[in-house]
N, C-alpha and C positions, 0 to 999 in steps of 0.2 A: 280208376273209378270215376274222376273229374271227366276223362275223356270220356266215358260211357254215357256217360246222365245229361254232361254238358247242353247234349244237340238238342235234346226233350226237352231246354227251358229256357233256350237260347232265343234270340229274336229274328232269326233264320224257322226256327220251328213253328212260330207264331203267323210267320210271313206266308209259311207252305200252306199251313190250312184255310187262310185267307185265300188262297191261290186256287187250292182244293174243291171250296164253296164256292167259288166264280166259277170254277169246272160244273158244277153240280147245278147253277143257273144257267149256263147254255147249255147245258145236256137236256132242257127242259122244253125248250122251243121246237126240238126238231122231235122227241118223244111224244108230244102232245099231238101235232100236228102230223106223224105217223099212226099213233094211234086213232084218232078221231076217223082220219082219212081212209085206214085199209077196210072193205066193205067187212061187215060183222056174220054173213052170211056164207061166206066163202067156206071152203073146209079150211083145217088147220095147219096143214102142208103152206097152201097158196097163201090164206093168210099171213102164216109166215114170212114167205118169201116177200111179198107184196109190203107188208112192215119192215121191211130189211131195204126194198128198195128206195120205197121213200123217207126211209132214214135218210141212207145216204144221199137222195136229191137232195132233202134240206140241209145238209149238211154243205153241199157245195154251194147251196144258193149262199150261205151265210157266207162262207169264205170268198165269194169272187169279187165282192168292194174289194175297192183298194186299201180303202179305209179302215177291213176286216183282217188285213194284214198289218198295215201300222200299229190299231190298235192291241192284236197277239204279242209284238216286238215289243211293246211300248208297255203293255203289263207284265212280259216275262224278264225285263232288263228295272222292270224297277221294283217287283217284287219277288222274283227269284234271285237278283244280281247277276244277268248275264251279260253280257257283250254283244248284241246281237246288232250288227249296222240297221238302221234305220233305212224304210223304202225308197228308192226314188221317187220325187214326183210323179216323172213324167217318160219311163224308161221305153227305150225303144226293141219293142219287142216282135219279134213273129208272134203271130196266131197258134202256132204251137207250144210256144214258150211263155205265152199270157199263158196258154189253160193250163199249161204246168206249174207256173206259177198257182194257178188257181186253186188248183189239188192239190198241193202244197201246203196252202193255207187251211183247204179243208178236213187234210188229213190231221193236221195240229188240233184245228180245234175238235175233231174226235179223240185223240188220243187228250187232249186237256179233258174234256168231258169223261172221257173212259175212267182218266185214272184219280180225277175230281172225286167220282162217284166211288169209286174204290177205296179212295181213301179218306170219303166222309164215312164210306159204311164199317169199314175197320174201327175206324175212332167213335163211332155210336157204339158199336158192340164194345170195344173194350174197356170204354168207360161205364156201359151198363155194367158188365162183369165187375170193375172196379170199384162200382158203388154196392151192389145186390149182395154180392158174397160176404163182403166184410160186416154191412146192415146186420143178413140173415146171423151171421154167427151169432152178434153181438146181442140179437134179440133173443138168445138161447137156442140155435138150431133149428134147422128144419131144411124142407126141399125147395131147392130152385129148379122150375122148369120153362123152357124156354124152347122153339125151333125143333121140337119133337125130343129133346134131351132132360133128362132130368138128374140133378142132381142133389146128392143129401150133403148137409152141410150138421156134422158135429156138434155140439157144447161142450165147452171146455178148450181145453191146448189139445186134443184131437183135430180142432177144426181151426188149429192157428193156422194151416195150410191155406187158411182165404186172401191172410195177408201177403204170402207170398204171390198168389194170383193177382191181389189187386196190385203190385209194385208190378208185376209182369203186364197187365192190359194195360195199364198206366204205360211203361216203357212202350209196349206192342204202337201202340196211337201215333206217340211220339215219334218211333222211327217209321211207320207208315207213312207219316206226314212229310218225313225229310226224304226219304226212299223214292216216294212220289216224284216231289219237288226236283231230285239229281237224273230220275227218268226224261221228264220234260225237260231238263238242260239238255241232256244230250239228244234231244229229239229237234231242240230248237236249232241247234245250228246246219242240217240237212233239208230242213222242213220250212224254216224261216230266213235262214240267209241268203244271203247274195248267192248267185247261181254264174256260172260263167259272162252272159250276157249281161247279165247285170253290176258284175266287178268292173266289165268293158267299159260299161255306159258311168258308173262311176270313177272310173279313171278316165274320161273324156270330159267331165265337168268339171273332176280337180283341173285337169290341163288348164280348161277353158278358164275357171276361175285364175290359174298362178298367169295365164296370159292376161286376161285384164288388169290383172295389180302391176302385171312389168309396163302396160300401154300406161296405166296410172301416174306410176315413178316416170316413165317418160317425159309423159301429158305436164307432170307437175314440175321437173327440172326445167323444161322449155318456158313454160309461165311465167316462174318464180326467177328464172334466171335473169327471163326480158324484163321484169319489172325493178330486179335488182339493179340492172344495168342502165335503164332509162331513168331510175330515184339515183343515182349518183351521178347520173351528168347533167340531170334537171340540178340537185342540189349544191353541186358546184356552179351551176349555172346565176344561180338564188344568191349565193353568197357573192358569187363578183356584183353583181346588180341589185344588192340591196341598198346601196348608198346610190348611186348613179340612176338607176330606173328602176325604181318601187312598186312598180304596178307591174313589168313584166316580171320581178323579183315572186311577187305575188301570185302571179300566173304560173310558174315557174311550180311552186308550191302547192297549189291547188293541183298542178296536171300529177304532182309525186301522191296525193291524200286518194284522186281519182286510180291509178294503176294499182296503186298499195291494195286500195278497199277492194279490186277486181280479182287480184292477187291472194287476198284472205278468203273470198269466194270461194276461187278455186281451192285453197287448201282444207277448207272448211267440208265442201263437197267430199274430196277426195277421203280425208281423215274419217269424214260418218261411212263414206263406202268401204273403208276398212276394219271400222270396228264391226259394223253389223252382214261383214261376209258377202253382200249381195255384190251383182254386176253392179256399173255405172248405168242411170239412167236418163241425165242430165245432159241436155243439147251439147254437143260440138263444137265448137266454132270452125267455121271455111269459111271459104274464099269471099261469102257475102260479109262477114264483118275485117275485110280487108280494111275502109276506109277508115273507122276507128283507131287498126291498130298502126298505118301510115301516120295518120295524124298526132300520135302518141309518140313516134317517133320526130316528128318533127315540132313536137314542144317540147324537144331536149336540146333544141335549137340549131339542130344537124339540120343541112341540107338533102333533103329527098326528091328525088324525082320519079315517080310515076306512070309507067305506061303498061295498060292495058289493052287487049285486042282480045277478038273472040266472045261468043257469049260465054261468058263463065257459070252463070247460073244454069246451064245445062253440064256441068260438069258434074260426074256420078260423085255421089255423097262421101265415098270411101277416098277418094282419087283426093276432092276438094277439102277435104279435113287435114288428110296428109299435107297437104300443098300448102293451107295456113299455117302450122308447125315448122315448115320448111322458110318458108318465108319470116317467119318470127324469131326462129335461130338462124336465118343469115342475118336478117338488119340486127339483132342481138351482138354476132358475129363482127360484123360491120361497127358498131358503136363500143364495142369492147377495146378491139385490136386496129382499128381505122381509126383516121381523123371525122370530123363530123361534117365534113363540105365535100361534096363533091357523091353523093351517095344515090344509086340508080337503082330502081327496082323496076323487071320486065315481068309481066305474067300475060301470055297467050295462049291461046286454046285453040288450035288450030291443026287442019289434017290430021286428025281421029288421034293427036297430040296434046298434050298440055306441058307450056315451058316455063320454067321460071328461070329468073337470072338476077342474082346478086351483084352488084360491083359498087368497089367503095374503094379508096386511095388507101392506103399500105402505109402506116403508121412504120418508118424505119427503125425505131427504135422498140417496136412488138418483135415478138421471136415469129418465123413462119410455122405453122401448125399445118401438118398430113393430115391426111384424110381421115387415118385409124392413127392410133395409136399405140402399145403395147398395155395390157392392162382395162384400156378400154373401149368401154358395151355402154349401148342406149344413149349415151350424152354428147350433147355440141353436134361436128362435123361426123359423127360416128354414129350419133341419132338418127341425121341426116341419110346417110349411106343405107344404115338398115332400113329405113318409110320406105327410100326408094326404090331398094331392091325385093322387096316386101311386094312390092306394088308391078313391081317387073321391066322397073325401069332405067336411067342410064343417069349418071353422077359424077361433075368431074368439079375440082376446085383447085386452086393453086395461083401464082402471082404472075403478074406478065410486066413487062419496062413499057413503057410509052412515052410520045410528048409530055403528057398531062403527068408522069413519073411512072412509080409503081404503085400495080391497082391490083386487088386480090375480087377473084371472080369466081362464084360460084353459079352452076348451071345444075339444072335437073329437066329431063323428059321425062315423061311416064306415060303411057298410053292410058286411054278413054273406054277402047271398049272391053280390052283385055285381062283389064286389072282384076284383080280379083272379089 
């Protein structure tokens, strides 16, 4: 019995008929504007037809915003309870499969409208019956007429039959209103969901989105790593020189407060673009603030040398972003596992080319590090490896003997015009 009655007073059945009357306000716009518009002189055939037609025009005009889609999902997921994905903004569509889309949406809101109206007009009538019969009895009998029917209604326990009508159009309301509401569920996921094209274009954005957050983790170990590496050899640097030379001790200090705050920048950026879902939309850094990040290196008190060739500022935006990264985990590379003298950075741009070249002295007591490693993606010489092959370019590192000792070299090409 609990299961019977439950749904008539539950707040699903309350939600329907809300749902219902929203049906029964836009059923109102395109009836008005049929009506008004089919001429009144026509005979009754063409009239017909002609109110039939521009039903359905307005009916599609309503549904071809995009916005008249959002808004169908967006009421039938928060007051029916369904699941229904959410529009894309900005979906890439044929012209065939916009206007299907389109009629899509307009068929929904007909059938919202159709069964709105049906089952406001159910729950008017059987709440009238509900109230009329049980009234008439109790005022001592008589007839209820109504819709061409007439009914006589008893006095006495002859006519307790009204109370059984009024529990029945009472019940009848109730489940017209839920009956409704399970109709439009199931109309909603053919009529409102995603369509093949559209599952497409939304599994192309998840992509796109889980690629930005791996360039992110990238973007952010490369950062976070150099500034880690430069605050402890600045800070050791600090502590020999603070009795002996206090003011490079100071200097020393100041350059770790300078990386650090650059450093929280960065994580700060990154952390809000991860909480609120969106792409990155925050400049780069390339090859133009090269001299900053040299100079950062060489107030960790390492020896850097410098040489560039080529205009670099004509280097394409994708190419030159890479190439900063590259350059900021080798001298990283360089100041981790290298001694701090003797440290050479080359960046040229030349013959439809762009090179870089790492070399720094080979700390004998660091372990050698390969290129990959087992286990690892995106970090160090492995970061390195994918930019460049990403880019479509050529990557080689490892140690060589010489006069000057052993020197660990890292080189990268990538092409200019081919990259992607």
């Amino acid at each position: 019995m609990k299961t019977t009655i439950r749904p008539l007073f539950g707040a699903a059945a309350y939600r329907s008929w809300i749902y219902a009357l929203l049906g029964v306000a836009l059923s109102l716009p395109p009836l008005i504007v049929a009506l008004f518009a089919t001429p009144s002189q026509w005979a009754a055939g063409p009239r017909a037809v002609a109110f039939g037609l521009l039903l359905c025009a307005v009916l599609i005009g309503m549904g071809a915003p995009r916005a008249a889609r959002r808004g169908c999902v967006r009421l039938a997921n928060g007051i029916l309870g369904t699941g229904l994905p959410a529009p894309l903004p900005h979906p890439s569509e044929s012209p065939a499969s916009l206007w299907g889309r389109r009629l899509r949406t307009s068929a929904y809101l007909a059938a919202h409208s159709a069964v709105g109206t049906a089952v406001t007009s159910v729950t008017c009538l059987s709440v009238f019956a509900a109230v009329v019969f049980p009234s008439v009895w109790l005022s001592g009998g008589g007839q209820v007429a109504s819709f061409g029917w007439t009914v006589h209604v008893e006095h006495g326990w002859q006519g307790l039959w009204t109370a059984a009508v009024s529990a029945g159009c009472t019940a009848l309301a109730g489940y017209a209103a839920v009956g409704g509401a399970a109709a439009l569920r199931l109309l909603g996921a053919p009529l409102l969901g995603h369509r093949p094209a559209e599952r497409l274009a939304a599994a192309e954005e998840r992509l796109d989105l889980l690629a930005g957050r791996n360039r992110l983790a990238q973007e952010l170990h490369d950062s976070i790593g150099h500034t880690l590496t430069a605050s402890t050899i600045q800070a050791a640097l600090a502590g020999e020189l603070m009795g002996s030379d206090p003011q490079a001790a100071r200097r020393a200090l100041s350059s770790i407060e300078e990386t650090s705050r650059a450093a929280m920048d960065d994580l700060d950026h990154v952390l809000g673009v991860l909480r609120e879902g969106k792409p990155p939309t925050a400049p780069q850094r390339t090859l133009a603030e090269l001299g900053p990040l040299t100079e950062g290196v060489r107030r960790t008190g390492a020896g850097l040398r410098v040489e560039t060739s080529g205009d670099l500022a004509r280097v394409p935006a994708s190419v030159s972003r890479e190439a900063y990264r590259i350059v900021q985990e080798g001298l990283t590379n360089a100041l981790r596992h290298g001694g701090t003298a003797g440290i050479s950075l080359r960046v040229a741009a030349r013959g439809g080319w762009l090179e870089v070249e790492v070399v720094n002295p080979l700390d004998s007591t660091a372990p050698v590090r390969p290129l990959r490693t087992a286990g690892e993606r995106g970090h160090g010489l492995a970061g390195i490896t994918e930019r460049v092959r990403l880019l479509r370019g050529e990557v080689s590192a490892g140690c060589s003997d010489g006069p000057e000792g052993t020197r660990w070299r890292l080189a990268a090409r990538i092409p200019l015009r081919s990259a992607p």
